[in-house]
C-alpha positions in Angstrom: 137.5 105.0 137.9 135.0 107.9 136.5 132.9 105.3 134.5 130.5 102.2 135.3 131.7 98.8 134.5 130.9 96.8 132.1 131.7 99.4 129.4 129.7 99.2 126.7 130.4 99.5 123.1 128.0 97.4 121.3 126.0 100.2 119.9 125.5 98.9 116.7 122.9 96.2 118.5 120.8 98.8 120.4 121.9 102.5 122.2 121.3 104.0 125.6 118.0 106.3 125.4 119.5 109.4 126.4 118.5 111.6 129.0 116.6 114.4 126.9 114.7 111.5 124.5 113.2 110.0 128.2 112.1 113.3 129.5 110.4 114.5 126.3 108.6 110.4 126.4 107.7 110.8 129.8 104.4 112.8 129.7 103.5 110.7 126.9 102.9 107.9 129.9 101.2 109.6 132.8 99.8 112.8 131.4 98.6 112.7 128.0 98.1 109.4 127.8 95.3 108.6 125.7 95.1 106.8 122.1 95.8 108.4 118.9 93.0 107.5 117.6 90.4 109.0 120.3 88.8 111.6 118.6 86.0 112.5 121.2 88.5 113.7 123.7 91.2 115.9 124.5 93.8 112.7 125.8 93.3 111.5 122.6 93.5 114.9 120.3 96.7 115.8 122.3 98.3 112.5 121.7 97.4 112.6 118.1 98.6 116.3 117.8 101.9 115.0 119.4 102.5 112.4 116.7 101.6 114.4 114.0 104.1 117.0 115.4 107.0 114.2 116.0 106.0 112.6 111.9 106.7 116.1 111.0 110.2 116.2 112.3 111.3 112.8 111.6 110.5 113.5 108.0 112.5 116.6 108.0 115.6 114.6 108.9 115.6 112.4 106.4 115.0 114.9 103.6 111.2 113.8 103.5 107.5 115.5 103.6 105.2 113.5 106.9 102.7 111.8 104.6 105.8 109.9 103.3 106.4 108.2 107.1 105.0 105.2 108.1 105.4 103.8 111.7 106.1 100.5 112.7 107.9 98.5 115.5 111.0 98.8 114.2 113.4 97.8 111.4 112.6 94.7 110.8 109.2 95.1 110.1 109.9 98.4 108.3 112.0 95.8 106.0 109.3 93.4 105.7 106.8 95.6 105.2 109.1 97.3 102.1 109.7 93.8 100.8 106.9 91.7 101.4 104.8 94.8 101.1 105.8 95.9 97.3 106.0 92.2 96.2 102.9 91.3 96.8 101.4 94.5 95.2 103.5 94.6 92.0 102.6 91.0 91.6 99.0 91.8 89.9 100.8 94.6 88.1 103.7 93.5 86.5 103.7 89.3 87.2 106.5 88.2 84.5 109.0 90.5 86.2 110.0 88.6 89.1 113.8 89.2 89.9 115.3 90.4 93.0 118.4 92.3 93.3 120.6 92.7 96.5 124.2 92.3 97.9 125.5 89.6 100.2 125.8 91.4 103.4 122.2 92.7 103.9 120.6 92.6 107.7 118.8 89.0 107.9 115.7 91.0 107.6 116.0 91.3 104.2 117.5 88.3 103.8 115.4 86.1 105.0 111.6 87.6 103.2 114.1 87.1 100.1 114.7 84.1 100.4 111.1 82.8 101.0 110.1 85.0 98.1 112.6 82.8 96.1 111.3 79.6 97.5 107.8 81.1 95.6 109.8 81.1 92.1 111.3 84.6 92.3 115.2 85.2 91.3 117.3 86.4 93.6 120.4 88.5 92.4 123.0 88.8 95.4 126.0 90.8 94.5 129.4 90.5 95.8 131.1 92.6 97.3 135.1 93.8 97.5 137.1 91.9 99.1 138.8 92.2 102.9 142.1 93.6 102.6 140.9 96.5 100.1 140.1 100.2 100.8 136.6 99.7 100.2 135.8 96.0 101.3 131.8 95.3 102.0 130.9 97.8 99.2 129.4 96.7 96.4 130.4 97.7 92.5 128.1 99.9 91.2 128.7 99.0 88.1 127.4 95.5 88.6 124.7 97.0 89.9 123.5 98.6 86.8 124.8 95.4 84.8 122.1 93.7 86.8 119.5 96.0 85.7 117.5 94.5 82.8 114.4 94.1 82.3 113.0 91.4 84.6 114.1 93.1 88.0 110.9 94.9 89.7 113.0 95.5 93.4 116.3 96.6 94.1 117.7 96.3 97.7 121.0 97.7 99.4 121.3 98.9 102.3 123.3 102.5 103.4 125.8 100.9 106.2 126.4 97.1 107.1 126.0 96.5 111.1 128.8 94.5 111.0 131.6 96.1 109.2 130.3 99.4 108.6 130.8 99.7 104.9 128.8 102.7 103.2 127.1 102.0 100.3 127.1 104.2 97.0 123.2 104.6 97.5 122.9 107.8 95.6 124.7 106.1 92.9 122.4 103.1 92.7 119.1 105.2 93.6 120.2 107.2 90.4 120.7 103.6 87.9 117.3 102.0 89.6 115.3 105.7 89.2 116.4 105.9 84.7 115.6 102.1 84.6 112.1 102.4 86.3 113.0 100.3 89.0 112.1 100.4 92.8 114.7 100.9 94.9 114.6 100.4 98.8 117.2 100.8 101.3 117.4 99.9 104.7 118.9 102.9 105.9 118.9 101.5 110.0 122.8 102.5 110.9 122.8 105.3 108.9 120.3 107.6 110.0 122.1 109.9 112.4 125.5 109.2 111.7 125.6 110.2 108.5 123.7 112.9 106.3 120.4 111.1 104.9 117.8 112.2 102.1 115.5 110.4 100.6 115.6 112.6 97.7 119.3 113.0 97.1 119.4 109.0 97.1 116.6 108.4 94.9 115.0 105.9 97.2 111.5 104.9 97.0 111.4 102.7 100.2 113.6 103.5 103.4 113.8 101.8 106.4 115.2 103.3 109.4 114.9 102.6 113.5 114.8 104.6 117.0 116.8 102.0 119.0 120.3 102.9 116.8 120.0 106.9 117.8 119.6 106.7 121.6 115.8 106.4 121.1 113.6 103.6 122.7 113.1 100.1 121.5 110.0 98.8 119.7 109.5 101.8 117.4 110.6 102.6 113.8 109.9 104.0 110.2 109.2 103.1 106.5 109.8 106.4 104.2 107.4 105.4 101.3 107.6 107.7 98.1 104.2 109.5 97.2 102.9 111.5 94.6 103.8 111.2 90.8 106.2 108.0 91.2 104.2 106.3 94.2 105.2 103.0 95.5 102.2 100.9 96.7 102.9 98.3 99.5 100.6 95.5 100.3 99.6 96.2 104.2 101.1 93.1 106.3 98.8 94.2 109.6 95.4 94.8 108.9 93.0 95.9 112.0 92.5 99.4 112.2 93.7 101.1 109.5 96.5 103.3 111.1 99.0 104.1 109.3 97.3 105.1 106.0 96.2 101.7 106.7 99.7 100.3 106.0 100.1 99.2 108.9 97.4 98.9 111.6 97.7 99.0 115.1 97.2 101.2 118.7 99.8 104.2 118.1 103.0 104.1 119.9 102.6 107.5 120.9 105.4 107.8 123.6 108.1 105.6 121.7 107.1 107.8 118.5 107.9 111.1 120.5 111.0 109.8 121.9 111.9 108.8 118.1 111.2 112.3 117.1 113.6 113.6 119.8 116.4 111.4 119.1 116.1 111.6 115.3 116.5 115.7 115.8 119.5 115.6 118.8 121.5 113.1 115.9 121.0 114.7 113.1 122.2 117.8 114.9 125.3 115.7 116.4 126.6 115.5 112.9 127.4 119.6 112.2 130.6 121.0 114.1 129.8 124.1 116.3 130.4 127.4 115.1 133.7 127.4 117.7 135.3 124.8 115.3 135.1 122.6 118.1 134.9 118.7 117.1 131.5 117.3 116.0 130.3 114.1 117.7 130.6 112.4 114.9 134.4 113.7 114.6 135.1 112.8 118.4 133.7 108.9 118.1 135.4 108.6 114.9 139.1 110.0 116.6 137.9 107.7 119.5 137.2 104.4 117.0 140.7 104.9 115.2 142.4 105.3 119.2 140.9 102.2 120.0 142.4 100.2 116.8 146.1 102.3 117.4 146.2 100.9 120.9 145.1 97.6 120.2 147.3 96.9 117.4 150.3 98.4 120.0 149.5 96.1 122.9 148.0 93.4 121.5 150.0 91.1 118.9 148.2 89.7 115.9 145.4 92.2 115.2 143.7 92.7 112.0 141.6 94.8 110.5 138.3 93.6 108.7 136.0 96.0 106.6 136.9 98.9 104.8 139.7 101.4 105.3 139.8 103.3 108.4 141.6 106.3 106.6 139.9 107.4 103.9 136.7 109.3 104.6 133.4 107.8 103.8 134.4 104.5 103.6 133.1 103.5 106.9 130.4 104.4 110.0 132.1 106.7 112.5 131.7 104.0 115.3 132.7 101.2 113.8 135.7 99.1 114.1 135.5 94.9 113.4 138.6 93.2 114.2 140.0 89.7 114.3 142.2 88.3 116.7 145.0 85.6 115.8 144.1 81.9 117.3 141.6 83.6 119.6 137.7 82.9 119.8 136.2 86.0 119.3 133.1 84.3 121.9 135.7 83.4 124.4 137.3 86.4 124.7 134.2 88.5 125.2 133.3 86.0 128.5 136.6 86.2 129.7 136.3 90.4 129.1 133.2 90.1 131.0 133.7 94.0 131.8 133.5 94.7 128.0 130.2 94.8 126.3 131.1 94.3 122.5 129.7 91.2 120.0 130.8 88.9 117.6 128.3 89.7 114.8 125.0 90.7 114.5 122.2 91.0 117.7 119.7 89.9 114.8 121.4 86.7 114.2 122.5 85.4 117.5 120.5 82.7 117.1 121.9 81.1 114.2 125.2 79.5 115.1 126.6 79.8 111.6 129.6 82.3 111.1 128.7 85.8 110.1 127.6 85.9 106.5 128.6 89.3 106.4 132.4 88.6 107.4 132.4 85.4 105.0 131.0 87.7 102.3 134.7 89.8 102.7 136.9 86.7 102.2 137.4 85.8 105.6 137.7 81.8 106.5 135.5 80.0 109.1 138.8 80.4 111.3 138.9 84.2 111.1 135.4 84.5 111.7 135.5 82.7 115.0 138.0 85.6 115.7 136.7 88.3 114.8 134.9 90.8 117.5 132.9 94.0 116.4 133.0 97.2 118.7 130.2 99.8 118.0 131.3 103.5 119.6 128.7 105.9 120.5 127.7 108.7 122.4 128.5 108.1 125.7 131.9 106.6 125.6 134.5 108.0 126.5 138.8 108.0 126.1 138.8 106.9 129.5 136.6 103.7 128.3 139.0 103.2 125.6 141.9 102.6 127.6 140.0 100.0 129.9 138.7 98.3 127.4 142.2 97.6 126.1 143.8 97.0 129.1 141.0 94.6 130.0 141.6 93.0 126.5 145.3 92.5 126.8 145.3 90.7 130.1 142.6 88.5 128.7 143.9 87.5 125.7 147.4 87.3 127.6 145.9 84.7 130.1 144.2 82.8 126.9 147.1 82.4 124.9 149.4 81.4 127.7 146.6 78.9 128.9 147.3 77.4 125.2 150.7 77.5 125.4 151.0 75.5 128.8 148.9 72.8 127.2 
């Protein structure tokens, strides 16, 4: 066996920092390890020198100039900070327009500010999305979207890619409608950055989220791209110390997990361009390597189904993705008697709410199909070899579960 067990493909929930992102970090620990913001010496002018470098080419990958990023501690607060943020700003400015819009199968932390925003008398718009069973289920209608436009909504937010299902999002599309109509558009753009082509300009957006922990970065370190200049978006800070952060979010600078961000952001955005040779792009081998594990599945295992948009047709769906539901199987009791396959049955972010996925609900499925249903992230370090394991070690599982049934 030329790989370590468990085998993981849960890389929708968090990746494995690679290699280069840990050596280009390291230094940032034992050698110039002083604060950002210690101006007197040279630990501190390196280190800030260092981060200014690493805003510089984080920017660049998203299509944006460095005043435009913000750092934070990750998605979540780079959501909050977007949402609760704007909110409480445009409040003052503009306080009779006070609806929300949004789809059904946003990350909970969107969900969740939203909904206590509601609680405090704002509307909240939550589009539907198509339907399981279509080419493009978990996407929302754009033209809904602009039907949804009038003239009380001050914050539109869709995210690029669901972590569940993978569905793209017509961003550009909806960036466009919310940009003629004045309104502010943010996106939490967490499972798209580095598997797909992302700029903030292109998509209109005046708020993106995005994370290290999704592109083989560290943990504990993200971004909020906020537009400047003639159109600027002003955010209420939701840290205050400081003043880091063009005092938008204060705090001691993350110096090392900011590097390593800056590393990770540049070796993914460079995974998704084929090599001159014509050889396969990363992106083209974990997408050949998603749609293996489905063919194989479907051939061993009897009663698979798909859930989420269309494997086939370009664009409808992350690379790495592939959410599928079992027939009478628990997708929970499955995974722990696969113990030697690290997958999920939903979102990391909402494994501590025992309700079914909203996400998979969303897309038509019952409670039953829910329970069933297991999501697969593939990344950069599997491997075909991993594939076939993981189905093999599926198989027999679901063999021994189903005949347990039967003998009872």
């Amino acid at each position: 066996m030329a790989f370590d067990l468990p085998v993981y493909m849960d890389n929708h929930a968090a990746t494995r920092v690679d290699p280069r992102v840990v050596k280009a970090m390291l230094p940032f620990f034992t050698e110039t390890f002083g604060n950002a913001g210690s101006s007197t010496h040279e630990f501190g002018k390196k280190a800030k020198s260092a981060v200014n470098e690493a805003r510089e080419k984080i920017a660049a990958a998203v299509g944006a100039k460095a005043r435009n990023v913000i750092f934070t501690s990750g998605a979540t607060e780079s959501n909050n900070l977007a949402i609760r943020g704007f909110i409480e700003k445009a409040r003052d400015k503009s306080p009779n327009k006070r609806r929300i819009v949004t789809t059904a199968i946003e990350h909970p932390s969107v969900l969740v500010p939203l909904e206590k925003l509601e609680r405090r008398g704002y509307e909240i718009v939550r589009l539907p999305v198509a339907k399981n069973g279509r080419p493009n289920a978990g996407v929302v209608d754009v033209e809904a979207v602009k039907d949804s436009l009038d003239d009380d909504v001050v914050l539109v937010s869709v995210m690029a890619a669901n972590n569940e299902i993978g569905s793209i999002q017509p961003v550009a599309e909806i960036g466009r409608l919310c940009r003629e109509r004045g309104v502010v558009f943010h996106c939490d753009a967490v499972q798209a950055v580095g598997k797909s082509p992302v700029d903030v300009e292109a998509w209109n957006v005046d708020l993106m989220s995005f994370t290290a922990h999704k592109i083989y970065g560290p943990k504990g370190v993200g971004a909020l791209y906020v537009r400047r200049g003639e159109s600027a978006v002003a955010l209420e800070s939701q840290i205050d110390g400081g003043g880091q952060e063009s005092s938008l979010r204060s705090g001691t600078t993350n110096v090392p997990g900011i590097v390593g961000f800056a590393e990770a952001i540049q070796l993914a955005v460079a995974d998704l361009v084929a090599t001159k040779s014509g050889a396969e792009s990363e992106v083209e081998r974990i997408l050949r390597m998603r749609d293996l594990l489905f063919e194989r599945l479907s051939t061993v295992v009897e009663g698979v189904s798909l859930n989420g948009p269309s494997l086939t047709e370009p664009g409808r769906r992350l690379p790495g993705n592939l959410n599928v539901r079992f027939e009478n199987m628990d997708g929970e009791t499955l995974l722990m008697k696969a113990p030697d396959v690290a997958a999920s049955t939903g979102s990391a972010c909402a494994s501590a709410d025992p309700a079914p996925s909203h996400v998979l609900a969303a897309i038509g499925l019952n409670e039953s199909e829910i329970r069933s249903s297991v999501r697969f992230g593939l990344g950069r370090f599997n491997t075909e070899e991993e594939i076939d394991y993981v189905v093999s070690h599926l198989s027999e599982a679901i063999r021994q579960l189903r005949s347990h049934v039967t003998l009872n």
